[in-house]
C-alpha positions as CSV (number, residue, x, y, z in Angstrom):
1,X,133.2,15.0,28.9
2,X,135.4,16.0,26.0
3,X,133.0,18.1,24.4
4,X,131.6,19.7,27.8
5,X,134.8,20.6,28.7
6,X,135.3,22.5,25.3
7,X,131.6,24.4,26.0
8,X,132.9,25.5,29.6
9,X,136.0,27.4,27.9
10,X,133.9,29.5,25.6
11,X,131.4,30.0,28.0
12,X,130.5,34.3,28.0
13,X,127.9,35.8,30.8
14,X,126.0,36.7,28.0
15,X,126.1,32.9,26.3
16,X,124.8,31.8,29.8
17,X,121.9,33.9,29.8
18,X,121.3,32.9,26.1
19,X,121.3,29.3,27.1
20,X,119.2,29.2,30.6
21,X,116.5,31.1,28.5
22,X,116.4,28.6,25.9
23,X,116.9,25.3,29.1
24,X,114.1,26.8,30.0
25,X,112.2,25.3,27.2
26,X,112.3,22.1,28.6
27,X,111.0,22.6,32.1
28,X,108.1,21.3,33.1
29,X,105.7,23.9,33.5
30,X,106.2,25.0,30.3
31,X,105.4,22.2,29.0
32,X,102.2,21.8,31.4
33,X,101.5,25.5,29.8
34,X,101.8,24.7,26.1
35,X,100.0,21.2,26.5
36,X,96.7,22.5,28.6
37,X,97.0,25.6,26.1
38,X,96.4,23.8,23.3
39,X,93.5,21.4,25.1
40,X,91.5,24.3,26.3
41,X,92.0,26.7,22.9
42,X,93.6,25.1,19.9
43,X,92.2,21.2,20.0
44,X,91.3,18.5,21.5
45,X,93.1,16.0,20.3
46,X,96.5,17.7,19.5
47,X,96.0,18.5,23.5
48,X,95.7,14.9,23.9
49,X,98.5,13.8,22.0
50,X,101.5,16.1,23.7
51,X,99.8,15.2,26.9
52,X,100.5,11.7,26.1
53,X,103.7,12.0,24.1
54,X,104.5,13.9,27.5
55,X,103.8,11.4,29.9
56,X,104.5,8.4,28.2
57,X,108.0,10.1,27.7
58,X,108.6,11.2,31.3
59,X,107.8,7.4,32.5
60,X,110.6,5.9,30.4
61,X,112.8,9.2,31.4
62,X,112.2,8.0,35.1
63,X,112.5,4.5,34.9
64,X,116.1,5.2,33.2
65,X,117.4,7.6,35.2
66,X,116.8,5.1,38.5
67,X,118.0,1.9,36.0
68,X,121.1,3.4,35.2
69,X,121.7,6.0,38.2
70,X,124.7,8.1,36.5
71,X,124.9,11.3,38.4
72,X,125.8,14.6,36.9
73,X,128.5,15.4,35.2
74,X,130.1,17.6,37.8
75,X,129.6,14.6,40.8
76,X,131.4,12.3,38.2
77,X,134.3,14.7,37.5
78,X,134.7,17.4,41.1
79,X,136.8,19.4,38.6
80,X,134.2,20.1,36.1
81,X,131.8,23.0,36.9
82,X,128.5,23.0,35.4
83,X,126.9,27.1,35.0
84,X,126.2,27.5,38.7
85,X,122.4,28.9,38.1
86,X,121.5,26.1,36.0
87,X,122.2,23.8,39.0
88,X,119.2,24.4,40.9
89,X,117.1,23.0,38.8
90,X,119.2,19.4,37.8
91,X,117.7,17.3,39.9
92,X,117.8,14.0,39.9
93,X,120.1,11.8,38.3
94,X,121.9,12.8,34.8
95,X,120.8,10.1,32.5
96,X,118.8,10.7,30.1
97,X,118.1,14.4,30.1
98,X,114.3,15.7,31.5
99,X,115.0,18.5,30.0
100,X,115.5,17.6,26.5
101,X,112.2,14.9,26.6
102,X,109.9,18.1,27.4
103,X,111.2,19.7,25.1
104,X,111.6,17.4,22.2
105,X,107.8,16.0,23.3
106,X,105.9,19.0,23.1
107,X,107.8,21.2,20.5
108,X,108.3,18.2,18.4
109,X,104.6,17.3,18.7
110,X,103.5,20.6,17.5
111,X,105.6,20.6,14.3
112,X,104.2,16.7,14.0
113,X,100.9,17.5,14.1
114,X,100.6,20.7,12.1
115,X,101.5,21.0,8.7
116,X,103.1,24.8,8.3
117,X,106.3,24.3,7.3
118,X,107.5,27.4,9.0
119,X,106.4,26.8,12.6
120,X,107.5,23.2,11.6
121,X,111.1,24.6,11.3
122,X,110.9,27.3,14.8
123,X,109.8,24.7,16.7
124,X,112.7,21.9,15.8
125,X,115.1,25.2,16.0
126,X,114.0,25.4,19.0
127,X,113.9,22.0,20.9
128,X,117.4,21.7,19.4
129,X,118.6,25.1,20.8
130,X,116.7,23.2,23.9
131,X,119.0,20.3,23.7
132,X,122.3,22.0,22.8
133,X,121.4,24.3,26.3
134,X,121.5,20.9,28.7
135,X,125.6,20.6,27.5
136,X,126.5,24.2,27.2
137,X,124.8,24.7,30.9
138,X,127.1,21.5,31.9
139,X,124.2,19.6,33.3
140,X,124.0,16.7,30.8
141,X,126.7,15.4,28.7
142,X,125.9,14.6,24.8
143,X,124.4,11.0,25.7
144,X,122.4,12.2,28.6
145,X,120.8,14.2,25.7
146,X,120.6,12.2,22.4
147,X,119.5,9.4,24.2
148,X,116.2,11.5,25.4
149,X,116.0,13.7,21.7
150,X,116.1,10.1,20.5
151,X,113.6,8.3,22.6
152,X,110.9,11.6,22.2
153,X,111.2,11.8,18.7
154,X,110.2,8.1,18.6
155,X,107.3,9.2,21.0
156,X,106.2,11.6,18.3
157,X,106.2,9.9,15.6
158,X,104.5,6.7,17.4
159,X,101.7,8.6,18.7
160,X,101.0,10.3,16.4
161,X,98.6,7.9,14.3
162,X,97.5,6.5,17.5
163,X,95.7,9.3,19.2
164,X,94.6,10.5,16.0
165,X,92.5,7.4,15.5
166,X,91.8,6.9,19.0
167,X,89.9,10.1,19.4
168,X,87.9,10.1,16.7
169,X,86.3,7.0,17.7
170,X,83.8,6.4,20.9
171,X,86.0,4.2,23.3
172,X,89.3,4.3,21.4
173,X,90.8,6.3,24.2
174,X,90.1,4.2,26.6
175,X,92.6,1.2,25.9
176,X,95.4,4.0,25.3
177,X,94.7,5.4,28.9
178,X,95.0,1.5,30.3
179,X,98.2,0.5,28.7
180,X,99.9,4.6,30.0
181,X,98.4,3.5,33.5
182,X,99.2,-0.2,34.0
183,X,103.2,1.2,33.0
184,X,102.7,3.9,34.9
185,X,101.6,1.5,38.2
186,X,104.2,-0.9,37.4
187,X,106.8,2.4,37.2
188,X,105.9,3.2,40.8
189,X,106.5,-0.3,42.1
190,X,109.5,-0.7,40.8
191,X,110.8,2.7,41.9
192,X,109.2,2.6,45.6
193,X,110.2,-1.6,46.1
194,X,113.2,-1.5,44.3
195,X,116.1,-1.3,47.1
196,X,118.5,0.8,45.4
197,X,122.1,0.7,46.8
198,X,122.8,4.1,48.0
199,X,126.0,6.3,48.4
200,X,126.0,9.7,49.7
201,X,123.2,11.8,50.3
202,X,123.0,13.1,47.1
203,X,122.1,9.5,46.0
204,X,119.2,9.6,48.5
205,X,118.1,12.9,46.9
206,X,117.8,11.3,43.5
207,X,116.1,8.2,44.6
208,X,113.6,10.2,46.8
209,X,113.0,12.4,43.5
210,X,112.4,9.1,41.3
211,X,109.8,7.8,43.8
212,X,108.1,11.0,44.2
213,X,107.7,11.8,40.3
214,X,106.8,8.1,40.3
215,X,103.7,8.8,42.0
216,X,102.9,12.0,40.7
217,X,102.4,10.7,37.1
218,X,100.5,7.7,38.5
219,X,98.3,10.5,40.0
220,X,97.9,12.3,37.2
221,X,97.1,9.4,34.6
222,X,94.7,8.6,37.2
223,X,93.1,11.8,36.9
224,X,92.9,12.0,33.5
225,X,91.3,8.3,33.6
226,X,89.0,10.3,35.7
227,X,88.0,13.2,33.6
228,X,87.9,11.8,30.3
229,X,84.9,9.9,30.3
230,X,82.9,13.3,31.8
231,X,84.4,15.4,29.0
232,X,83.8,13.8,26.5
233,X,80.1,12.6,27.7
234,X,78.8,15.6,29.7
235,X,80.7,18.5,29.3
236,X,81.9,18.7,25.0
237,X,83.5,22.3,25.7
238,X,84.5,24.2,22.6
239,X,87.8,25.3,22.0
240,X,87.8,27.9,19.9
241,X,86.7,31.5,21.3
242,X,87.4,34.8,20.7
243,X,91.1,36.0,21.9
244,X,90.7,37.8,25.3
245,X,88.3,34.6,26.5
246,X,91.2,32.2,25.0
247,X,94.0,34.1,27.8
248,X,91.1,34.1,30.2
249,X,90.7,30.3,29.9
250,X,94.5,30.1,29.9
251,X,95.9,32.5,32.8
252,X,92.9,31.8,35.1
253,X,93.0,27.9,34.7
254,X,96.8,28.3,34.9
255,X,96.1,30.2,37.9
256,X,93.6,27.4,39.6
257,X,96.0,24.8,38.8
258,X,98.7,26.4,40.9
259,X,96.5,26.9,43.3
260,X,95.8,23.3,43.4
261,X,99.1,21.6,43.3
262,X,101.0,24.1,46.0
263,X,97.3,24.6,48.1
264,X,97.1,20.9,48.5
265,X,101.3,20.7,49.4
266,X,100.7,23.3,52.1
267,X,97.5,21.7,53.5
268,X,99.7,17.9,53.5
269,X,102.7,19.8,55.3
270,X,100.4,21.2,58.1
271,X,99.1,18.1,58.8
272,X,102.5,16.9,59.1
273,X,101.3,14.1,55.9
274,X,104.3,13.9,54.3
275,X,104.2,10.8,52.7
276,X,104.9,10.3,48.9
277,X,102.1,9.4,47.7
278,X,100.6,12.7,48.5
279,X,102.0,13.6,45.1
280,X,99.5,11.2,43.4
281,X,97.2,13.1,45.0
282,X,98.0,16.1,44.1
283,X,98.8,15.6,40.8
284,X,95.0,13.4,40.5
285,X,93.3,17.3,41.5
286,X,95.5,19.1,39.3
287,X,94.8,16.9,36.2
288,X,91.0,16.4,37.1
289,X,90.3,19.8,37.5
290,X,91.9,20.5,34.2
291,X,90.1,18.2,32.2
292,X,86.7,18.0,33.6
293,X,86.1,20.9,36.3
294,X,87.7,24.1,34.3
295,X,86.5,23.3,30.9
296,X,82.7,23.8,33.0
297,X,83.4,27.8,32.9
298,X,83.9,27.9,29.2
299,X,80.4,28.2,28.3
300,X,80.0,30.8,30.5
301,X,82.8,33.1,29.3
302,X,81.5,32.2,25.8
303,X,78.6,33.6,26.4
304,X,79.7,36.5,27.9
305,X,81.6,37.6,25.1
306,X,79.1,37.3,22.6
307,X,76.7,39.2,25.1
308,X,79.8,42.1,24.3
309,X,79.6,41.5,21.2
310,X,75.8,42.4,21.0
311,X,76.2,45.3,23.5
């Protein structure tokens, strides 16, 4: 507490809108962004890799924060204040930092898998500007965060070779997928069976949030499960396309995702369905359409550019 204590005396308004810029980094949409960016324009298999670095990572960030339960730093010390818009979005426990495992996971797969030494060096600049954020905001002390720099890093660096070799072959995917899912199954039991002792509301809150993420990556990895085999057997889609077709394929798919994930909340809440495990749900539409229903529309808007082209 030392140390956050030091960054909440030289905290400036400006220095707090520095920081929530850069925390922003690590939220999850971003890295949802960056990831499906990267599937649907750059590659493939680089999209596969972040997607797994990411949700291997997020698992192990789960299970940890339910394991170890520490709450934020400003429940453990009332006379600590964290940056009081950076609050909103701390949820769940403290330990280890969400935050910093996005961020670390897809910025630090990047500069793993590509071998320009200048993005190499923004995009480490940046997850550690990412990290650095999580303790100036007051939302994560120093362990919260090495702890999840460390364990992403490892991610990186394990995968790496992995995916690589699993793509390139026929069914090499396939056992990767098993092993993410059978850990991701065994996550949600433990979270959702696991009787937790519980003190204070808050504690609720964070145990509610552990289940619920529980089930939406078990949704998800379920999706993906899903959609692989069609991809890669039926549909084949291309990447690479000409630039206004590559922010088509991005904003609109962006756009249908959204759609899907809050369309499908709404439609649950109506019905008065508010059980968990809608998340898994959810999250199995979201990743499906993704990976096997979006990438349908690329030929189409290939086509159409090269009809431009000829025009």
């Amino acid at each position: 507490m030392a140390l956050l204590y030091w960054l909440e005396s030289i905290r400036t308004p400006f220095l707090d809108t520095l920081m929530q810029i850069f925390t922003y980094l690590g939220d999850e949409i971003l890295f949802i962004v960056i990831a499906l960016a990267v599937f649907w324009c750059v590659d493939k298999r680089e999209g596969y890799y972040l997607l797994f670095v990411g949700f291997f990572g997020t698992i192990l960030n789960q299970f940890l924060k339910l394991l170890c339960r520490i709450p934020r730093p400003w429940v453990r010390d009332p006379e600590f204040t964290a940056v009081e818009a950076a609050k909103p979005a701390a949820t769940g426990y403290s330990f280890p930092s969400g935050h910093t495992q996005n961020v670390t996971g897809t910025l630090g797969g990047i500069a793993r898998w590509h071998k320009n030494t200048a993005l190499r060096i923004v995009c480490v600049a940046l997850l550690l500007l990412t990290a650095f954020s999580r303790m100036y905001l007051g939302v994560h002390t120093p362990l919260d965060v090495g702890v999840s720099l460390g364990i992403a890093a490892v991610l990186v660096f394990v995968f790496y070779p992995i995916v690589r070799r699993a793509a390139g072959s026929k069914h090499g995917m396939y056992p990767l997928i098993g092993v993410m899912l059978a850990i991701s199954l065994a996550f949600v039991l433990y979270a959702n069976l696991t009787q937790f002792p519980v003190e204070g509301e808050e504690a609720l809150e964070n145990i509610r949030e552990g289940r619920k993420n529980s089930f939406s990556l078990f949704g998800a990895l379920l999706g993906f499960l899903a959609a692989y085999p069609i991809e890669r057997r039926y549909i084949r889609f291309e990447e690479k396309a000409v630039w206004w077709v590559q922010i088509l394929k991005t904003v609109l798919g962006l756009v249908g995702l959204l759609a899907i994930k809050e369309g499908l909340k709404l439609v649950f809440s109506a019905v008065g369905f508010t059980w968990l495990g809608t998340n898994a749900l959810r999250y199995f539409a979201v990743v499906f359409f993704a990976a096997a229903v979006w990438p349908l529309t690329f030929p189409a808007l290939r086509r159409l550019s090269k009809k431009e082209r000829g025009q």
